[in-house]
Backbone as a ProteinNet text record, in pm:
[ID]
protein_1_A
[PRIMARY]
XXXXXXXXXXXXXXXXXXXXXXXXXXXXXXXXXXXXXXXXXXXXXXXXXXXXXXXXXXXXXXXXXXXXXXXXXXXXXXXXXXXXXXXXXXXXXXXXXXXXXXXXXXXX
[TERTIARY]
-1595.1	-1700.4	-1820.1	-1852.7	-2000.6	-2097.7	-2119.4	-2222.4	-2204.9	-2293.3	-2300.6	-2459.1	-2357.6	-2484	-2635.1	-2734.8	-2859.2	-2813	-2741.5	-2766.2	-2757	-2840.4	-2863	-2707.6	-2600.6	-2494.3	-2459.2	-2501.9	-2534.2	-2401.5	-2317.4	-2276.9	-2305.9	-2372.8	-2373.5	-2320	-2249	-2167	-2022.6	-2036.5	-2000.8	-2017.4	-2143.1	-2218.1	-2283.9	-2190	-2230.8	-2350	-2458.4	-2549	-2564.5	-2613	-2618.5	-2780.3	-2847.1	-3023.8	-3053.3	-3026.3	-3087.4	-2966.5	-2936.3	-2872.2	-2697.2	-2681.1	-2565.2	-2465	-2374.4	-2250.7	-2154.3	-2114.6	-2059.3	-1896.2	-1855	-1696.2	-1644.4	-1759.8	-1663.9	-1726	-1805.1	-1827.1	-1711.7	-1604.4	-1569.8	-1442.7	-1379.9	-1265.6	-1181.1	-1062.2	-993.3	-967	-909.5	-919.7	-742.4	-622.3	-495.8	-452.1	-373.8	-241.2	-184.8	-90.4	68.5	129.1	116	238.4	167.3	21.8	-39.9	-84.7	-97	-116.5	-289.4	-390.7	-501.1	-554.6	-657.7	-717.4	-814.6	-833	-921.7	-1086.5	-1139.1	-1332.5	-1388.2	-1457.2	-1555.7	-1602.3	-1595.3	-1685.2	-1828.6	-1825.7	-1920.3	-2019.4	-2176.6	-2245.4	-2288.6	-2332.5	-2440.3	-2528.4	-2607.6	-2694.5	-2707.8	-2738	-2767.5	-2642.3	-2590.4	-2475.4	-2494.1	-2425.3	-2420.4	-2440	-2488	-2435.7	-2302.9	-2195.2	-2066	-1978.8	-2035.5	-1920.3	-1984	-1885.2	-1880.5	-1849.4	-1871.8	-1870.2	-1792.4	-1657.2	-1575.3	-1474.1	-1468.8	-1467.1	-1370.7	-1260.6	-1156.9	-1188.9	-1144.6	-1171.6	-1090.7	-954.4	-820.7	-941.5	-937.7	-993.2	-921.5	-757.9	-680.2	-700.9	-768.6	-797.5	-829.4	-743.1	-778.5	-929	-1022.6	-1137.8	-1256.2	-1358.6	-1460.3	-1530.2	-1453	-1536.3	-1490.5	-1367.3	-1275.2	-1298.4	-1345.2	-1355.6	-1462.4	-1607.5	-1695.4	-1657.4	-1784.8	-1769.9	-1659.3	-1635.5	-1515.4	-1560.2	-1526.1	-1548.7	-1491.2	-1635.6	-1592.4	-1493.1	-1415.6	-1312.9	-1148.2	-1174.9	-1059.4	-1056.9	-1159.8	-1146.5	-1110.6	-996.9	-918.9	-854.7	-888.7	-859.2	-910.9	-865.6	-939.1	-796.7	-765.6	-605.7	-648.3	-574.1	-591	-434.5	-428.3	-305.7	-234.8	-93.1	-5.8	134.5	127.5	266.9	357.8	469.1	534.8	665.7	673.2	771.9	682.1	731.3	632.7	653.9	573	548.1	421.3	370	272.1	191.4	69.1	8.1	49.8	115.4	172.9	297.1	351.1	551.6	520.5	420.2	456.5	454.3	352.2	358.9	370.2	316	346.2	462.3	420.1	541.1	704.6	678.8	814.7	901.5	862.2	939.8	942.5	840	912.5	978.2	1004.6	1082.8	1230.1	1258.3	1391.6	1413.5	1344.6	1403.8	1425.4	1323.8	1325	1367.7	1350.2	1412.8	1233.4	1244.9	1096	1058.7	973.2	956.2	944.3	972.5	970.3	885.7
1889.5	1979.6	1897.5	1968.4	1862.2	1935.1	2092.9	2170.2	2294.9	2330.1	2420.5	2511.7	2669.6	2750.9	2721.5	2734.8	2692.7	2565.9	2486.8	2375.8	2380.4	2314.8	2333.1	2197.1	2274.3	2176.3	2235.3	2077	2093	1977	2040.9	1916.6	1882.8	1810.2	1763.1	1658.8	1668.7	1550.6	1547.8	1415.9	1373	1351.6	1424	1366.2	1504.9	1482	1597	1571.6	1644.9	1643.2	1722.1	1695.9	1802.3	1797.6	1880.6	1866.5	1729.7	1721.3	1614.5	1488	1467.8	1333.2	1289.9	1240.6	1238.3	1172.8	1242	1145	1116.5	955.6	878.9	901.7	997.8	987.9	1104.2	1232.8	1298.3	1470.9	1422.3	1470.6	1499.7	1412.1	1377.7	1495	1519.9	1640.9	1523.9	1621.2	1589.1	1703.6	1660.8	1779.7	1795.4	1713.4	1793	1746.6	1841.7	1829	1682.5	1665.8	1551.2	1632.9	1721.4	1789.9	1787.2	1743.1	1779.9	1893.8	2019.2	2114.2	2114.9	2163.7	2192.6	2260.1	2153.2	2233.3	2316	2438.7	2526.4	2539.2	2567	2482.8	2559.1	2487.2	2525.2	2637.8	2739.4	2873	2857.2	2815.3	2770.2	2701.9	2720.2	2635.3	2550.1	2591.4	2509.5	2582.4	2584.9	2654.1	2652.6	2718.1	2726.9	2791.9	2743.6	2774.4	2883.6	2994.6	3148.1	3162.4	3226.2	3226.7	3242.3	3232	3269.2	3191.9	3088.1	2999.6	2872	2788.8	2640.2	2559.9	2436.7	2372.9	2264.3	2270.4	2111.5	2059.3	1912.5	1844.4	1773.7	1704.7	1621	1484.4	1358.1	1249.4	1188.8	1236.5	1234.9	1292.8	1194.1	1248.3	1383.5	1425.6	1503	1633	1628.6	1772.9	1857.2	1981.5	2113.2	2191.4	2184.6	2234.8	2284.6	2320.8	2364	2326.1	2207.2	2108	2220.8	2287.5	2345.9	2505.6	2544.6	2705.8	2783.8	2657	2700.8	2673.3	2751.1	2777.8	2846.4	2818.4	2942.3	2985.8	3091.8	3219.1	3108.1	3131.6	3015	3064.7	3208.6	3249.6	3101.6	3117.2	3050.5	2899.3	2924.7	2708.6	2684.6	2723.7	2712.3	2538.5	2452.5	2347.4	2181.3	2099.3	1993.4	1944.5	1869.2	1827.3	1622.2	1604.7	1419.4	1409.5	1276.4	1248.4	1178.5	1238.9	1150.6	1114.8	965.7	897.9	904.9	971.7	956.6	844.1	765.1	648.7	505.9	388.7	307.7	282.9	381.9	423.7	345.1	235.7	213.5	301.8	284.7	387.4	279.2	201.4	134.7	170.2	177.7	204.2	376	447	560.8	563.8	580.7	579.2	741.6	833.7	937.7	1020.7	1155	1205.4	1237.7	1295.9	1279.7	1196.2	1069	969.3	882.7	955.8	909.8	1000.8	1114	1229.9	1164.4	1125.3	1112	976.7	883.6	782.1	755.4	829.6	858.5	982.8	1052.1	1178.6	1250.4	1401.3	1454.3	1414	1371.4	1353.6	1502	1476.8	1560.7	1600.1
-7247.9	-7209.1	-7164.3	-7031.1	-7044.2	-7010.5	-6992	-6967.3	-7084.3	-7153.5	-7214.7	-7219.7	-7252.2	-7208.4	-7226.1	-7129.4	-7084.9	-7026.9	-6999.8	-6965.3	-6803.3	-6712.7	-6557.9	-6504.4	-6415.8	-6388.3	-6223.7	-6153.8	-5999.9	-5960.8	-5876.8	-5768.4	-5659.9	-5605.5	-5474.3	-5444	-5335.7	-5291.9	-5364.1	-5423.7	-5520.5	-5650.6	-5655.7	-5789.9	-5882.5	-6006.5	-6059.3	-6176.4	-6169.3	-6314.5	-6420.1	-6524.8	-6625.1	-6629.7	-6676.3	-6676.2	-6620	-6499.3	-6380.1	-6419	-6542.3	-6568.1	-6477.6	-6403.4	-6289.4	-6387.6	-6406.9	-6509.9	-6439.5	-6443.4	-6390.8	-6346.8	-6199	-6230.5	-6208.3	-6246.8	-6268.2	-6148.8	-6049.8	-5963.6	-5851.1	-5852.7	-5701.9	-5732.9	-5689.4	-5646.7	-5561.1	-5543.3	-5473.6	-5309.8	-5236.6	-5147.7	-5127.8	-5167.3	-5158.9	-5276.8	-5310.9	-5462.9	-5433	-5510.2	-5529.8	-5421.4	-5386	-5250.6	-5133.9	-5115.9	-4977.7	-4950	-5035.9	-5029.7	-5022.5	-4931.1	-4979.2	-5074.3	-5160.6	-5286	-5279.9	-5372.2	-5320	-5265.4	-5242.6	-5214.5	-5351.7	-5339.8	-5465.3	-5476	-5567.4	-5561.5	-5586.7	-5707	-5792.3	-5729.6	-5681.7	-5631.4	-5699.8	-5855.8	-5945.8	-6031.7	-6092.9	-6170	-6361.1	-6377.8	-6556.5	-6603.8	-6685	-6758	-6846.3	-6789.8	-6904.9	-7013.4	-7081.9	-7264	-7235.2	-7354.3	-7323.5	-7276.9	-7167.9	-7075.2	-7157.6	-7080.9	-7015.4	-6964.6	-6894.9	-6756.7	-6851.1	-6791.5	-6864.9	-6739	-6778.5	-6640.6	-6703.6	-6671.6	-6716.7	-6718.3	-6766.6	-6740.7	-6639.9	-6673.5	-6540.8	-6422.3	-6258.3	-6152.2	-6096.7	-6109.2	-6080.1	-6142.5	-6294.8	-6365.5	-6288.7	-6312.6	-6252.5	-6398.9	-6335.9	-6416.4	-6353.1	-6415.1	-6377	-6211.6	-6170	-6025.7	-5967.1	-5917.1	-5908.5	-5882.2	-6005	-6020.4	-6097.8	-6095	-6233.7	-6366.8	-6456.8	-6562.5	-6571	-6750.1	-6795.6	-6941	-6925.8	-7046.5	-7177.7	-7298.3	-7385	-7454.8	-7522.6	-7564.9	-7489.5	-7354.5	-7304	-7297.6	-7368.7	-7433.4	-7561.5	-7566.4	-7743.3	-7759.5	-7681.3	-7731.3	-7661.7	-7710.1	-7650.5	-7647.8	-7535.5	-7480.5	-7530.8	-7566.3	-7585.9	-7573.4	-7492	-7467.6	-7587.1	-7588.6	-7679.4	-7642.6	-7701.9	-7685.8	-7785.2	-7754.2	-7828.4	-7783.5	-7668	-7652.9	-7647.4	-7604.6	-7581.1	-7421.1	-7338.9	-7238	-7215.1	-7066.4	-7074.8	-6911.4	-6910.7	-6815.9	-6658.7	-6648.9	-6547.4	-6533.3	-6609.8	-6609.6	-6554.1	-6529.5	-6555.8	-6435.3	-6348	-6226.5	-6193	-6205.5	-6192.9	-6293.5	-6357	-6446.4	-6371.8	-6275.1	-6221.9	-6205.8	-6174.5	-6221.8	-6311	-6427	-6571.4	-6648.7	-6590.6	-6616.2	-6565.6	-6478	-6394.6	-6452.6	-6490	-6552.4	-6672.6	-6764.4	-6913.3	-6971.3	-6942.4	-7007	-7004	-7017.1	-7069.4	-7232.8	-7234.1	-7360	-7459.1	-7589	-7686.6	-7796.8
[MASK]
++++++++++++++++++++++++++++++++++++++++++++++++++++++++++++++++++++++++++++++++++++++++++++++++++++++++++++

């Protein structure tokens, strides 16, 4: 999460802020999927964060989140995702899940 209600969350450009402060990274979007497909434009211009919502941004550049589609209704933020290993998988061997799906099995 990095905007919560009252808090002012603007993108321009590339560069997203929370009450003026620009955090490093996590402004930039992407503009097509892993398939080439175009990603959607931004609805969301910017502004003060609702009571109720909040503005959460992934650390992955690929996260589908708020850059994306706005705030979201805080009911539909039931969790905080952290990655886990369960093989000794390193973030080089992976190279994308599909082909550590096809060479490893899905993990369990």
């Amino acid at each position: 999460m990095v905007g919560l209600p009252g808090d002012e969350v603007r993108i321009v450009g590339h560069v997203l802020t929370v009450n003026g402060v620009a955090l490093k990274g996590c402004g930039r979007r992407i503009a097509r999927d892993s398939t080439g497909r175009a990603v959607p434009r931004r609805r969301w211009g910017g502004g003060v964060i609702p009571a109720g919502d909040l503005f959460v941004c992934g650390l992955a550049r690929r996260s589908w989140d708020s850059r994306y589609f706005g705030p979201v209704r805080r009911p539909r933020a039931i969790a905080v995702a952290w990655p886990l290993w369960t093989r000794d998988w390193g973030w080089g061997e992976l190279n994308g899940w599909r082909k550590a799906y096809a060479e490893k099995g899905e993990p369990r």
